[in-house]
N, C-alpha and C positions, 0 to 999 in steps of 0.2 A: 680882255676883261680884267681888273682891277680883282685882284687876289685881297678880299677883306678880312681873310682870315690872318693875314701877316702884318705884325704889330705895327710896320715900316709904314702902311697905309689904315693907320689908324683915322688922320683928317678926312681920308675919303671915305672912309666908315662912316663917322659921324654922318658926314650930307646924305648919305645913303642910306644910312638908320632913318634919322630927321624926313627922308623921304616917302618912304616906306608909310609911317607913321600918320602923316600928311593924308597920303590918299587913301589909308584906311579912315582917316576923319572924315575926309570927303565923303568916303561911299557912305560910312554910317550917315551923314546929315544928308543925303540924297534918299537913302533908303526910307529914312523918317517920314519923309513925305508920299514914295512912293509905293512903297514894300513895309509899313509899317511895322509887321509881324515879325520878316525878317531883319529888319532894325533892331528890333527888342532881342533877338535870338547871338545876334553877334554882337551885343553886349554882355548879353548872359557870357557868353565863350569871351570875350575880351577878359574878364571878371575872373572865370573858371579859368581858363590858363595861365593866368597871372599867380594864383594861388598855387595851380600843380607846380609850376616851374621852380615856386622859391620851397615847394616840401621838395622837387626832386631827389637835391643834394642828398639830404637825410635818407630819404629813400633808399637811393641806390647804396650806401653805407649799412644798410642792413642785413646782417647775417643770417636770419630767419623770417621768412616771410608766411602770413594766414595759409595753409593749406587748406585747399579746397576737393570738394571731389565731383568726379563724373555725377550731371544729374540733378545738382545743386542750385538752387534757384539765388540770382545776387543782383541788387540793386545798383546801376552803372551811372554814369555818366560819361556816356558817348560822346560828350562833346559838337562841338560844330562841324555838320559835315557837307559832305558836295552834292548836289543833283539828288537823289534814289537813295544814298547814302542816310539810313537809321540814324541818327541824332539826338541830344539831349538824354534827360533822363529816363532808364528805361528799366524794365526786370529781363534778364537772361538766365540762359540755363546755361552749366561748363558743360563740355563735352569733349577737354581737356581727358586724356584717360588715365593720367599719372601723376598728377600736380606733384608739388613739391616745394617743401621749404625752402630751397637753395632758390626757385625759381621767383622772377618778378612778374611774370608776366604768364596769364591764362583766355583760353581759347572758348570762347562762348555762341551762342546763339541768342541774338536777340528775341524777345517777346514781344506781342505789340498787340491792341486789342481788336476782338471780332469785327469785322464790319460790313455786315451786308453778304458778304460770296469771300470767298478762301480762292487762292490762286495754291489749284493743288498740282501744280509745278515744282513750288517751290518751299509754299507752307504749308506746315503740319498741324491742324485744327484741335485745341488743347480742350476744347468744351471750358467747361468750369473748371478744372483741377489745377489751376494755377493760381485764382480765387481762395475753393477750399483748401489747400496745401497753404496756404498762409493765414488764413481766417482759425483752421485747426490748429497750429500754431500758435498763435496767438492768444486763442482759448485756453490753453495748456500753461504758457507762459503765466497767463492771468493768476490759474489756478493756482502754479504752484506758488508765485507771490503771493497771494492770501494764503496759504498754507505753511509757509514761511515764517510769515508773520502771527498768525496762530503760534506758531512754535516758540519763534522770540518773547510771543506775551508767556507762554508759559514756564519759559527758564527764568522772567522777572518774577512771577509767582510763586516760584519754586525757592527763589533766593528769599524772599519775601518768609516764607513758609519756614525755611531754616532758620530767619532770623529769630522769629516766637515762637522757638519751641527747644523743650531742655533735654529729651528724650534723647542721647545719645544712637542709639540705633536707629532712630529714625531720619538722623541728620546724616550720619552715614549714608545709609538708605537712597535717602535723595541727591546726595550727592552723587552718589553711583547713577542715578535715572539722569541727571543732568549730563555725565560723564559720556552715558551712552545716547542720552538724545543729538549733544552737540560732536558726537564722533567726528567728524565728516571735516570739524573747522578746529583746525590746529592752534590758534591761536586765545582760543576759546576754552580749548580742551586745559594748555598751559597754565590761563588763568585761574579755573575749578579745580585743577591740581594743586596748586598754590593753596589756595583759599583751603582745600582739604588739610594742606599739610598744617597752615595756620590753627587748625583746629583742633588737631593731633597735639601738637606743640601750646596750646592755650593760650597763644597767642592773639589776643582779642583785639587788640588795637589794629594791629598789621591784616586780622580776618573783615575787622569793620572796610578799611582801606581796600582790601582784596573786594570784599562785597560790590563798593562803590566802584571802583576799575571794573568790574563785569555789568552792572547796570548802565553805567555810560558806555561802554561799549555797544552794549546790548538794545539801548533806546536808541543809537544812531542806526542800528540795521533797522528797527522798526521805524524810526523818519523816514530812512531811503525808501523801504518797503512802501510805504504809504505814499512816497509823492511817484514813485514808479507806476504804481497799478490805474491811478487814471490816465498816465500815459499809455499806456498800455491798450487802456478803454479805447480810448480815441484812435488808436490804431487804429484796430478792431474798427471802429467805427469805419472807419476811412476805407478796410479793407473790404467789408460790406458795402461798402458803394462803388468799388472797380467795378470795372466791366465786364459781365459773369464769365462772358467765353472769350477768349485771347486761342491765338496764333501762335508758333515756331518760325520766323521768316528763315529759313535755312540759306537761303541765298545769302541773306547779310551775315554770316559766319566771318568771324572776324579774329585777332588777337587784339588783347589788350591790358596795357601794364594796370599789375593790381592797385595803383594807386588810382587809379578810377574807379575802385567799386569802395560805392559809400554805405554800401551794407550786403552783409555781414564783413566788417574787419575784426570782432572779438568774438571771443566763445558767448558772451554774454548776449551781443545782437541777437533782434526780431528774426532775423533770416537765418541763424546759423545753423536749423536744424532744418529747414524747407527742403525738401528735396520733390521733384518731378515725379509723377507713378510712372514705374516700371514701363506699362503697357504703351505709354505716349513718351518713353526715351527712347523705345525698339522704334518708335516710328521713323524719331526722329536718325536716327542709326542708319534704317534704312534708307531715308530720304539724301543723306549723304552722301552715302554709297553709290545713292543712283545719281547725283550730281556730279560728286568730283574723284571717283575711284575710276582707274580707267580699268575694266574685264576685257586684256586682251585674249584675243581669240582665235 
């Protein structure tokens, strides 16, 4: 057999790629007609591994990778797979019990929705809570984005409020409630010191200029804010109409490199706070256990 890894047989590479290729065309245009479904599915993957392949490089160059943890609900992309083999887009739980930033790769349980009877062999019967665990979620994210943005309008009103008024102490005053409303954002906090100090100093023109750096700043979190939260709606929507009670397939326990999960990869992600109840992780623990621990005896 023809060694294609060595450079020397690089022409018989080619016809071999070129081949390769070919009867992947074929199956798809046979499939079209006959398997139509699966036709569509190994495009999808033709498409999705095209794309994982050229982030790899970057990928594996990465010194820190999303840590995740036991428990943790994450949206995958299983990819194309063989026979019984879980596939495509799915929600899993990690079950991974030490992740780590040095690592690329975590150990999950697929999720897959109710239907009809549970093979309790193998799956662990999740009822709603994989539903509401993203629906609460969700709620929460909503809330705090409009509460967010309450804040933002009123650090603009507050700027607003200092501009027309001569009352020394109470320009102070508010400068300090500004100080301590926007703690949390450094970059925020820099500029209202600034602007403080301009004013100490009478320096009006540089306070006018400070004012304006902290409004435009400040109206772009409130755009974001604003086109975020119907995103957000629609989620929500979307997540209310899953299908109430989902499954564990414990059988399909699998590894898989973090570049296949398409959510949560940021702190900011829908999913990065989702995590499984306690009560249906012990199941799933158990159910494990009894699969593939061996109790010698």
């Amino acid at each position: 057999m023809v060694d294609y890894k060595d450079i020397n047989n690089k022409n018989e590479y080619i016809h071999y790629r070129d081949n390769q290729i070919y009867k992947l065309e074929k199956l798809g245009k046979e499939w079209t007609e006959s398997k139509y479904k699966q036709a569509v599915l190994l495009s999808y993957w033709y498409e999705t591994y095209e794309k994982l392949l050229r982030k790899e490089e970057n990928f594996k160059k990465q010194k820190k990778y999303f840590k995740y943890k036991r428990g943790q609900i994450l949206f995958v992309n299983f990819g194309y797979r063989i026979g019984h083999e879980l596939g495509g887009n799915h929600y899993c739980v990690v079950v991974s019990n030490n992740d780590s930033i040095n690592s690329g790769n975590i150990t999950v349980v697929p999720l897959r929705s109710f239907k009809n009877k549970i093979n309790e062999r193998f799956q662990v019967n999740l009822e709603n809570s994989l539903q509401m665990s993203i629906v609460y979620n969700l709620k929460k994210t909503i809330s705090n984005l409009k509460e967010y943005g309450e804040t933002n309008k009123t650090i603009v009103n507050t700027l607003e409020y200092i501009s027309n008024i001569e009352n020394e102490d109470l320009i102070l005053d508010s400068f300090d409630n500004l100080l301590e409303e926007c703690s949390d954002n450094y970059k925020l906090v820099n500029l209202i010191n600034n602007a403080k100090e301009y004013f100490f100093n009478k320096n009006i023109d540089e306070l006018s200029k400070s004012f304006k750096n902290i409004k435009a700043y400040i109206e772009k979190r409130i755009e974001k804010t604003e086109k975020e939260i119907p995103l957000m709606q629609n989620k929500l929507k979307k997540a209310l109409e899953l299908n109430k009670e989902s499954v564990a397939d414990i059988n399909q326990i699998t590894t898989i490199s973090k570049l296949r999960i398409l959510n949560p990869r940021r702190k900011e992600d829908t999913l990065s706070n989702v995590t499984l109840d306690s009560k249906y992780m012990d199941q799933i623990n158990n159910k494990i256990k009894e699969l593939f621990v061996f109790d010698k005896k």
